[in-house]
C-alpha positions in Angstrom: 0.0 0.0 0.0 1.6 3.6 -1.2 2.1 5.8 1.9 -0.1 8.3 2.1 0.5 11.6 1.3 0.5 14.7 4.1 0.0 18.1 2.9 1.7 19.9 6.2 1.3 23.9 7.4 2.9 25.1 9.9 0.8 27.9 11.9 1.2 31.4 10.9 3.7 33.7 13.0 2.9 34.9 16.4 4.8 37.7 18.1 7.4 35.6 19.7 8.2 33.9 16.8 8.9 37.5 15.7 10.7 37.7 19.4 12.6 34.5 19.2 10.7 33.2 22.4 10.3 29.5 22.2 6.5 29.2 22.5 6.1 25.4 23.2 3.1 23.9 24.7 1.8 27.9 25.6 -0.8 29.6 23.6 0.2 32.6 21.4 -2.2 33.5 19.0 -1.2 34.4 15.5 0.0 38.1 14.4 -1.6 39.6 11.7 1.7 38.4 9.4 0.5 35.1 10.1 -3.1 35.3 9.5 -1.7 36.4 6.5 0.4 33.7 6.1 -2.5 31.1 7.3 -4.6 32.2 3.8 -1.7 32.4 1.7 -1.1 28.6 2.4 -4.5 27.6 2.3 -4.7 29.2 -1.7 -1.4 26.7 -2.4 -3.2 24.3 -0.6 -6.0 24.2 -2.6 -4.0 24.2 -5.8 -2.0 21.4 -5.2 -5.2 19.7 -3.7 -6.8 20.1 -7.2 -3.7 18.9 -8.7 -3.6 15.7 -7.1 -6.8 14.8 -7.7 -8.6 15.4 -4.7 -11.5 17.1 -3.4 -11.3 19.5 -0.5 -14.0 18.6 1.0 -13.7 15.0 1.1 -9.8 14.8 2.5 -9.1 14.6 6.3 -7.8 17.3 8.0 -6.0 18.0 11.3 -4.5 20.0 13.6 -2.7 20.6 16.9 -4.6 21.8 19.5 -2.9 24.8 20.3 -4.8 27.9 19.5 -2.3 29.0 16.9 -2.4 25.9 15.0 -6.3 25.6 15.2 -6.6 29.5 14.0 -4.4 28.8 11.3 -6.2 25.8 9.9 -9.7 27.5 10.4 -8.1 30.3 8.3 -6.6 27.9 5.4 -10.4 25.8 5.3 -11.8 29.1 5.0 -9.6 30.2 2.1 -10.8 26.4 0.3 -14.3 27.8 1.0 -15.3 24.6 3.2 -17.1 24.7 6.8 -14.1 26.3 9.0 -14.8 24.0 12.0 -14.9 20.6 10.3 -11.2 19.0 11.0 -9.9 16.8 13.6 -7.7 17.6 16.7 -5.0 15.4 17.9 -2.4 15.6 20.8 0.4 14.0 19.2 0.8 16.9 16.8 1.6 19.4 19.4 4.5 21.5 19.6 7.7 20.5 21.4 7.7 20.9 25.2 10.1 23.6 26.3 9.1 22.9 29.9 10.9 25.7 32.5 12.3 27.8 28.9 8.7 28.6 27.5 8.3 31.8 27.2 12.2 32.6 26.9 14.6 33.6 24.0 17.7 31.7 23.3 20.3 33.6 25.3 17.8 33.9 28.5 17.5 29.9 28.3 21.1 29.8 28.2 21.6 32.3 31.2 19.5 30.2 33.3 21.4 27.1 33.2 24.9 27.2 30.8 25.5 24.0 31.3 22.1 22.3 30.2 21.7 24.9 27.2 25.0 23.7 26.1 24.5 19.9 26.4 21.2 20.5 24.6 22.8 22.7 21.9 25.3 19.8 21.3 22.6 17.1 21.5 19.0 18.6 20.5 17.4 15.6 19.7 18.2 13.6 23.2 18.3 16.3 25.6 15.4 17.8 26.8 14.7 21.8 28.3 14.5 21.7 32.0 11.0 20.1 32.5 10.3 19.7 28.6 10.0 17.1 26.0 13.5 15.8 24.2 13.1 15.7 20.4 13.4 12.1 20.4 10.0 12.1 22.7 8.0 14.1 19.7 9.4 11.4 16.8 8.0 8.9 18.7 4.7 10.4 19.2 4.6 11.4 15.7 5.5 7.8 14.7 2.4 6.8 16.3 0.4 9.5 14.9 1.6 8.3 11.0 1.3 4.4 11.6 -2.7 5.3 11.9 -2.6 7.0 8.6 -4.5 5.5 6.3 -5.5 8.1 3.3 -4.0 11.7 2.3 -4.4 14.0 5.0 -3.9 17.9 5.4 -1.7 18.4 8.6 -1.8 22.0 10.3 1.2 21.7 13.5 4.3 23.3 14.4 7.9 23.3 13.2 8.9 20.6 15.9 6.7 18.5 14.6 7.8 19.0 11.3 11.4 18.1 12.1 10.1 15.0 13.8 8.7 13.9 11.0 11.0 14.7 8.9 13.5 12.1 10.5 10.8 9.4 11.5 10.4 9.4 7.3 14.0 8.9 6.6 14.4 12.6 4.7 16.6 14.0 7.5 18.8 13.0 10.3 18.6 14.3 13.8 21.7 16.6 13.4 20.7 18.1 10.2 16.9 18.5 11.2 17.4 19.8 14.9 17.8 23.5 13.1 16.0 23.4 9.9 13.7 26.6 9.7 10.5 25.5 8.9 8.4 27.9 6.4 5.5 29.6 7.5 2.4 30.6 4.8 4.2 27.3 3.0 2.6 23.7 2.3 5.1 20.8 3.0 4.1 17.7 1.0 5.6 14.6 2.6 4.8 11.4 0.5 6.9 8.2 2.1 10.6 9.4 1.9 9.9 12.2 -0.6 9.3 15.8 0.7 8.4 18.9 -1.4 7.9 22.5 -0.6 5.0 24.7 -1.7 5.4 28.8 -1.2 
């Protein structure tokens, strides 16, 4: 059976991604950049949707259930002109847990504990934020989020869960995912090993 095919958004910005605060499991709701960004991604969205074949309305979609995530794929149904509160929500696809460093920017994590931000710098896929969730924790989850795939599905999460399942697929290692930017107002297509990007 061909591996199914996941059209992935990330949620639009929110001021601290502007900030460079890592945001986590708390909810900051989208800027107007990334409501902007939300629509933009649902338009190439619905092109390659009609590409492929399918029809909007009968595809699964689902989100994380943070608030930026959820806003982000109401935005994107909206732009493919389909009831905005008609999509799944599931756990597994929330953001990376930053534990004790939500809320902080890069050098205030690494002012409140050196030698943890260095260890972590060194190792981001097996060592977790004081409190948080190590990389490794979100591939697994997202492992058991894809082994229940069983058609083509529109994905709106976050950029750690993007990187997560970019290795559990085989299209990236830990090292070279653990600080790939991941695109905002873009559409990742992940089909088995194979990834494209949509902007």
């Amino acid at each position: 059976m061909p591996a199914p095919t996941i059209y992935y958004i990330r949620h639009g910005e929110t001021d601290w991604n502007a900030e460079g605060r890592l945001q986590g499991t708390l909810d900051v709701p989208l800027n107007e950049l990334g409501r902007r960004q939300a629509v933009s991604a649902g338009i190439i969205l619905a092109g390659l949707l009609a590409r492929d074949g399918h029809e909007a309305a009968q595809i699964p979609f689902v989100a994380s259930p943070l608030g930026r995530a959820r806003l982000t794929m109401e935005l994107v149904r909206r732009a493919l002109k389909l009831p905005v509160d008609d999509y799944a929500i599931d756990p597994r696809l929330r953001e990376i847990g930053y534990g004790q460093w939500e809320g902080s920017t890069l050098p205030e994590a690494r002012a409140a504990d050196p030698e943890l931000f260095a260890r972590r710098v060194a190792a981001k896929w097996t060592v977790a934020a004081p409190g948080g969730e190590r990389y490794l924790d979100v591939e697994t989850r997202m492992g058991a989020w894809y082994a229940e795939l069983v058609t083509d599905t529109v994905a709106v999460a976050h950029g750690g869960t993007a990187r997560a399942l970019m290795v559990l697929l085989g299209i990236e290692t830990p090292e070279s995912a653990a600080d790939l930017y991941i695109e905002q107002g873009t559409v990742y297509v992940f089909k088995g090993a194979e990834l494209a990007k949509y902007s």
